[in-house]
DRENDO-1510 file (C-alpha; in Angstrom, 1 decimal, always signed):
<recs>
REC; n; res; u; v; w
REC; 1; UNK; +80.7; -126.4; +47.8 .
REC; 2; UNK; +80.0; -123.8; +45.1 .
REC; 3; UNK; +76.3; -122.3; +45.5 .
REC; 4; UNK; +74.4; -125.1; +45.3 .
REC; 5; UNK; +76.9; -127.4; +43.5 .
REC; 6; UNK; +78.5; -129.9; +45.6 .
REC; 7; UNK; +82.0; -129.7; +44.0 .
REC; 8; UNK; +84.1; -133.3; +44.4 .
REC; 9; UNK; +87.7; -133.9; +44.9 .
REC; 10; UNK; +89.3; -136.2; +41.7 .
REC; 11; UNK; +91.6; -139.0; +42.5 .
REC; 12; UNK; +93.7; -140.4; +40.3 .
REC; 13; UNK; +92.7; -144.2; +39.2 .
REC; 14; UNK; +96.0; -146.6; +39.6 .
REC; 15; UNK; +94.3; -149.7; +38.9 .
REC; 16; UNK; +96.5; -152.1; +36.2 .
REC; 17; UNK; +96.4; -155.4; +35.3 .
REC; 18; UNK; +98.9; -157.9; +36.7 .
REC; 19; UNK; +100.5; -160.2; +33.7 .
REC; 20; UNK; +98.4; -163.3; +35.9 .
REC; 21; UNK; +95.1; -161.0; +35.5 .
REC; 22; UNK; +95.9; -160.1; +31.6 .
REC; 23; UNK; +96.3; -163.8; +30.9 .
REC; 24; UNK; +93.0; -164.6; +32.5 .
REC; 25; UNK; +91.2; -162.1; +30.2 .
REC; 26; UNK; +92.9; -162.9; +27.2 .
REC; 27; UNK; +92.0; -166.5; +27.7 .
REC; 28; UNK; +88.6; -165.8; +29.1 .
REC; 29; UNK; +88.6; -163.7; +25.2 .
REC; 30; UNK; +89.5; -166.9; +23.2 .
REC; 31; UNK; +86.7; -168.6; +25.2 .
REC; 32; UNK; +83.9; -166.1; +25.0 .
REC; 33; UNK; +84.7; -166.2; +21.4 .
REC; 34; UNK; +83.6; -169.5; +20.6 .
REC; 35; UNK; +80.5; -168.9; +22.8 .
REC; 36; UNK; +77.1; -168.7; +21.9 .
REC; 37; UNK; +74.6; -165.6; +21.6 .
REC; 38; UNK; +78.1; -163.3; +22.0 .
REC; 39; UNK; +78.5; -160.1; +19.9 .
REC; 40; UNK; +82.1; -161.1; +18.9 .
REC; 41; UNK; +82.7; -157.4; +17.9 .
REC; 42; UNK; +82.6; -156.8; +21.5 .
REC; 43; UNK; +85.3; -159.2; +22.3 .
REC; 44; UNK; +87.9; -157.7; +19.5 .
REC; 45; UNK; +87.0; -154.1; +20.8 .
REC; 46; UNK; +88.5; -155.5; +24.5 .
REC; 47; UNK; +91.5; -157.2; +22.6 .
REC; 48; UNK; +92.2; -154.6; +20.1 .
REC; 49; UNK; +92.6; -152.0; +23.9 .
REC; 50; UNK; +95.0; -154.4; +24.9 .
REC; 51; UNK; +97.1; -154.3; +21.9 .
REC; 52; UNK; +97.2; -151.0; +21.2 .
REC; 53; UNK; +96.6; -149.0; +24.4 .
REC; 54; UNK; +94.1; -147.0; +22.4 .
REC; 55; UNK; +91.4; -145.5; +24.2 .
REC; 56; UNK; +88.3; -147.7; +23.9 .
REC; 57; UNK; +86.0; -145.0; +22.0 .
REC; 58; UNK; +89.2; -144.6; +19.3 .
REC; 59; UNK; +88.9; -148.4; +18.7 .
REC; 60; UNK; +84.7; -148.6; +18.7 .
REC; 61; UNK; +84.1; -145.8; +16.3 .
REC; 62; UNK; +87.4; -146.5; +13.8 .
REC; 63; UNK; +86.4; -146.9; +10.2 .
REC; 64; UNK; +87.6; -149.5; +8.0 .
REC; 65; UNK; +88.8; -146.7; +6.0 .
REC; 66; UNK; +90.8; -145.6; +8.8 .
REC; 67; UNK; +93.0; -148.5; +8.5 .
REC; 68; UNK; +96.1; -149.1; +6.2 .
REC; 69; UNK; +97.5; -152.5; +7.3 .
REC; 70; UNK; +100.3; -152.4; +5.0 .
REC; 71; UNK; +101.7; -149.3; +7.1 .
REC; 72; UNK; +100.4; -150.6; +10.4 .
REC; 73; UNK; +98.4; -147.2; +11.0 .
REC; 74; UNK; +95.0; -146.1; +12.4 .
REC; 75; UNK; +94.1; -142.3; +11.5 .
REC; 76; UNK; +91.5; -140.9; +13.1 .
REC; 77; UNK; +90.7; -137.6; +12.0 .
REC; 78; UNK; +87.7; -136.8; +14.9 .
REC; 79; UNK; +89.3; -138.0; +17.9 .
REC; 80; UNK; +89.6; -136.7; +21.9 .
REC; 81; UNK; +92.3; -134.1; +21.4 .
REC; 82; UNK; +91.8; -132.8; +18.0 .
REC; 83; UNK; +91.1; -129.1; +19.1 .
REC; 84; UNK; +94.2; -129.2; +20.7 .
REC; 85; UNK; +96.3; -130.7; +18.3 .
REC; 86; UNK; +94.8; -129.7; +15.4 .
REC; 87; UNK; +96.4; -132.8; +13.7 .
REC; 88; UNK; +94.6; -136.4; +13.3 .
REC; 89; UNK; +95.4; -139.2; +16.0 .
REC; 90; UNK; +97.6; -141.7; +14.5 .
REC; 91; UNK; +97.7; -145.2; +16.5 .
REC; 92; UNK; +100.3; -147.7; +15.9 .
REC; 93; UNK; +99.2; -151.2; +15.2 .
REC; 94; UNK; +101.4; -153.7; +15.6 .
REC; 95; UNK; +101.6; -157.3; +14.0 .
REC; 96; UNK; +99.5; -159.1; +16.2 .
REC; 97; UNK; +97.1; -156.2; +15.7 .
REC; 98; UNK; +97.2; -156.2; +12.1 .
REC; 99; UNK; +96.7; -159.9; +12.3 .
REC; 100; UNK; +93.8; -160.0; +14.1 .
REC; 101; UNK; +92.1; -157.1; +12.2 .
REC; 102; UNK; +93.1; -158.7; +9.1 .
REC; 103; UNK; +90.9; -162.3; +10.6 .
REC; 104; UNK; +87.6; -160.1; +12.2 .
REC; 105; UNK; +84.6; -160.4; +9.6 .
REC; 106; UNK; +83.1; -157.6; +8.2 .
REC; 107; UNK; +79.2; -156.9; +8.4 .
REC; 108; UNK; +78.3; -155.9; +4.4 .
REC; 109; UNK; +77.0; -152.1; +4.8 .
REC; 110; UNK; +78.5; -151.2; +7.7 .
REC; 111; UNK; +82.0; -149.5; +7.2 .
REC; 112; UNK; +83.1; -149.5; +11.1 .
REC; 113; UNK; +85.6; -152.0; +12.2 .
REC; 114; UNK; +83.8; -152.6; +15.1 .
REC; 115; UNK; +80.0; -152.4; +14.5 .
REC; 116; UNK; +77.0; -152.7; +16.6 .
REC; 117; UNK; +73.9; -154.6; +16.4 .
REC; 118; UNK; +71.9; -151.8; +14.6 .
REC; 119; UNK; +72.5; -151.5; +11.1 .
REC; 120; UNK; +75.0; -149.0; +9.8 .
REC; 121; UNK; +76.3; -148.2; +13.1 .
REC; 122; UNK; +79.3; -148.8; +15.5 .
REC; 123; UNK; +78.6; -151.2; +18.6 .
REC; 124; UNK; +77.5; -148.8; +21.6 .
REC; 125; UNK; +78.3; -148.6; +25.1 .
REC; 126; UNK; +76.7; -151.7; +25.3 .
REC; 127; UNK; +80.5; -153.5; +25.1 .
REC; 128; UNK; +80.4; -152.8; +28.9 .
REC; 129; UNK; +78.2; -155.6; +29.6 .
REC; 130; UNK; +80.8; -158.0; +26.8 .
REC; 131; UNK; +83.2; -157.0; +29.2 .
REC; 132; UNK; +82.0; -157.2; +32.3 .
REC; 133; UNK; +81.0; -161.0; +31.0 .
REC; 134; UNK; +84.6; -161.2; +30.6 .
REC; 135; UNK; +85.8; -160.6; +33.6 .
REC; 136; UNK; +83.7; -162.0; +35.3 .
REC; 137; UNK; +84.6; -165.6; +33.2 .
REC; 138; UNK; +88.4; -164.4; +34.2 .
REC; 139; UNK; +87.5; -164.1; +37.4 .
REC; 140; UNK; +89.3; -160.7; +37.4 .
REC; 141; UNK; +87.7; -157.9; +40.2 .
REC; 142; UNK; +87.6; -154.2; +39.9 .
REC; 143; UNK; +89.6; -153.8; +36.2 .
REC; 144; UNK; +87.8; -151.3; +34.0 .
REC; 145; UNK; +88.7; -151.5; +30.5 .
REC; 146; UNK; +90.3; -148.2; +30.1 .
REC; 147; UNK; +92.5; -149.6; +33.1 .
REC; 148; UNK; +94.2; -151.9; +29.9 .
REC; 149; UNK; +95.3; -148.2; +28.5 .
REC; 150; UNK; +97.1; -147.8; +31.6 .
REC; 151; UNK; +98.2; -151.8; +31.4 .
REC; 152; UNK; +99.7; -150.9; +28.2 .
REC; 153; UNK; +101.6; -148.3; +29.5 .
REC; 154; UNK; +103.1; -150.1; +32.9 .
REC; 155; UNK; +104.1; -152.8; +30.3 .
REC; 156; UNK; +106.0; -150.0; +27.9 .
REC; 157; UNK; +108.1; -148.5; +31.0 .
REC; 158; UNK; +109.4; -152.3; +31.8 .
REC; 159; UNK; +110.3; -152.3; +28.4 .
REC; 160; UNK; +112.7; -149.1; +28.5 .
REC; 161; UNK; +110.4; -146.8; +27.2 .
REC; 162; UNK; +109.8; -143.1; +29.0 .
REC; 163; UNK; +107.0; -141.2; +29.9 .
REC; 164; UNK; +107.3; -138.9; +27.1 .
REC; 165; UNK; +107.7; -141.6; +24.2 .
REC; 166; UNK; +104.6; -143.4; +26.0 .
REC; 167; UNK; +102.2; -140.3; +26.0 .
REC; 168; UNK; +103.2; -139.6; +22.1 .
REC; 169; UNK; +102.0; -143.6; +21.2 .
REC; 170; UNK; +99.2; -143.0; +23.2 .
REC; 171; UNK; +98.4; -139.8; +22.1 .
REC; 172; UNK; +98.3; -137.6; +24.9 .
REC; 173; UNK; +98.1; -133.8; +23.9 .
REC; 174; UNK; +100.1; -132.5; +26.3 .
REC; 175; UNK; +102.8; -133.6; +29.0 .
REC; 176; UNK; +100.6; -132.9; +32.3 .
REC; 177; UNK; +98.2; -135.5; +30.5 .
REC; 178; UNK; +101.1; -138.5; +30.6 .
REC; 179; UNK; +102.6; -137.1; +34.3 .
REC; 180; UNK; +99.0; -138.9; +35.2 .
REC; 181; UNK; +100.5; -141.8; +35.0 .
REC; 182; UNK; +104.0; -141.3; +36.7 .
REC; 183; UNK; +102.9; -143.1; +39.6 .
REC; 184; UNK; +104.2; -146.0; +37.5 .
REC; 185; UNK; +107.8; -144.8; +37.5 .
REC; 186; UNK; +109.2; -146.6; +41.0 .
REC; 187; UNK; +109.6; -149.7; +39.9 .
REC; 188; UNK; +110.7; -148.7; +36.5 .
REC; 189; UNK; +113.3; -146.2; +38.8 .
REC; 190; UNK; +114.3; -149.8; +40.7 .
REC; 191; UNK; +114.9; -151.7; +38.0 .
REC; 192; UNK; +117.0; -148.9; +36.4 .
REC; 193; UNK; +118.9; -148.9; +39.6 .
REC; 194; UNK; +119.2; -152.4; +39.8 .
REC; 195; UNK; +120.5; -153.0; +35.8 .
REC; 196; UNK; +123.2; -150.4; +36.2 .
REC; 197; UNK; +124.6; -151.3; +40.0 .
REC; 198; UNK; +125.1; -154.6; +38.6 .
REC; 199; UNK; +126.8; -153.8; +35.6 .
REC; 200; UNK; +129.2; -151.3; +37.6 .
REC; 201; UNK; +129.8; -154.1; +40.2 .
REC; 202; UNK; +130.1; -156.5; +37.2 .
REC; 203; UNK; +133.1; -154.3; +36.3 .
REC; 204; UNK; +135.7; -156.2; +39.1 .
REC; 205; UNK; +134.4; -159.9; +39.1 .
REC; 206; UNK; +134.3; -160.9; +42.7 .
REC; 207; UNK; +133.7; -157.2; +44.1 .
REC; 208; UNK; +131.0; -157.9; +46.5 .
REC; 209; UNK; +133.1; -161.0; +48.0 .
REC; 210; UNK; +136.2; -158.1; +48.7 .
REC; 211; UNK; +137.4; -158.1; +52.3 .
REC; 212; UNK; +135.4; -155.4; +53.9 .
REC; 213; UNK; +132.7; -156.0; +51.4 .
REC; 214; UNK; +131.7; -159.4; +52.6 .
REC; 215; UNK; +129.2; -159.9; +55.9 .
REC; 216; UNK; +131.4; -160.9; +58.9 .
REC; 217; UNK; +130.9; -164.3; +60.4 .
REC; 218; UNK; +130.6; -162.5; +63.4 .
REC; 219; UNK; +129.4; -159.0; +64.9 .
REC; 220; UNK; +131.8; -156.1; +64.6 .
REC; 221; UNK; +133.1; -155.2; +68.4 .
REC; 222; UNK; +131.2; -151.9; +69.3 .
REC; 223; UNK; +134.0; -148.9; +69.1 .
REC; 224; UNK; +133.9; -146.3; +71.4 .
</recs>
């Protein structure tokens, strides 16, 4: 306690998505799209977070403008980190990205990609209540949708990728920012592990079956 401010400890969220959860709310996306009295906008927002691993504000206030599809780039010039950097935020979009920006409808006058009910303006925080509609058609507990930013990057360490490569995509200012999420690192170190003790034991076919190497059919006599 400082004064009369009550100061609070931070923990670090490690909520992710499990591939069975990410399938639910990309199926529960398809379906809320063909709904009725749904803000579709709302439902791209969600799926443009999971393909991207762009924070959700960097998706809802993107400009058409912003976007060059032939290069596969989003710019954002005003974004989080810009004091820092001093440089614009550029996110990577991949094909299925591309393709699914290339399919959303545009609203005539309103020049963001994702835009809100009020004219000439992007959709507000509002999305929240999209999502939480979402989830709860997924039947999916306790996932926030800035947890899909982390999803994205649990999913990019199975893949090979490090830390460091991860927070650049994901545009992380400085290191400390992407050590956040190193907490996703053991089993990325297992499978590391794993993939090169088998190549190396791969080397002498059989190695594991050697005399001495094998289990006993029986237990070793205790030695003194």
């Amino acid at each position: 306690k400082f004064g009369n401010i009550k100061l609070t400890t931070w923990t670090q969220r490690e909520r992710i998505a499990s591939r069975e959860e990410l399938l639910a709310v990309l199926t529960a996306c398809r379906e809320r799209l063909t709904a009725e009295n749904v803000w579709p906008w709302t439902i791209y927002l969600i799926l443009l977070v999971i393909l991207t691993g762009a924070r959700p504000s960097e998706i809802r206030t993107a400009k058409h403008s912003d976007i060059d599809l032939e290069r596969g780039i989003l710019t954002k010039e005003q974004h989080k980190t810009r004091r820092k950097t001093k440089k614009a935020r550029l996110i990577e979009l991949n094909l299925a990205a591309c393709e699914l920006i290339a399919k959303m409808p545009k609203i005539s006058g309103n020049e963001y990609l994702i835009p809100g009910r009020n004219p000439g303006e992007p959709l507000t925080n509002h999305y929240k209540h999209g999502w939480k509609g979402v989830c709860t058609l997924a039947g999916v507990k306790g996932l926030w949708l800035y947890d899909l930013r982390r999803t994205f990057t649990s999913m990019g360490l199975d893949q090979g990728f490090t830390l460091d490569q991860l927070g650049k995509a994901l545009g992380h200012s400085h290191a400390a920012t992407t050590a956040g999420y190193a907490w996703l690192l053991p089993n990325e170190r297992k499978r590391i592990a794993s993939g090169i003790g088998s190549e190396i034991a791969g080397l002498v076919p059989g190695f594991l079956s050697t005399p001495g190497l094998a289990a006993p059919d029986t237990e070793p006599e205790s030695r003194s």
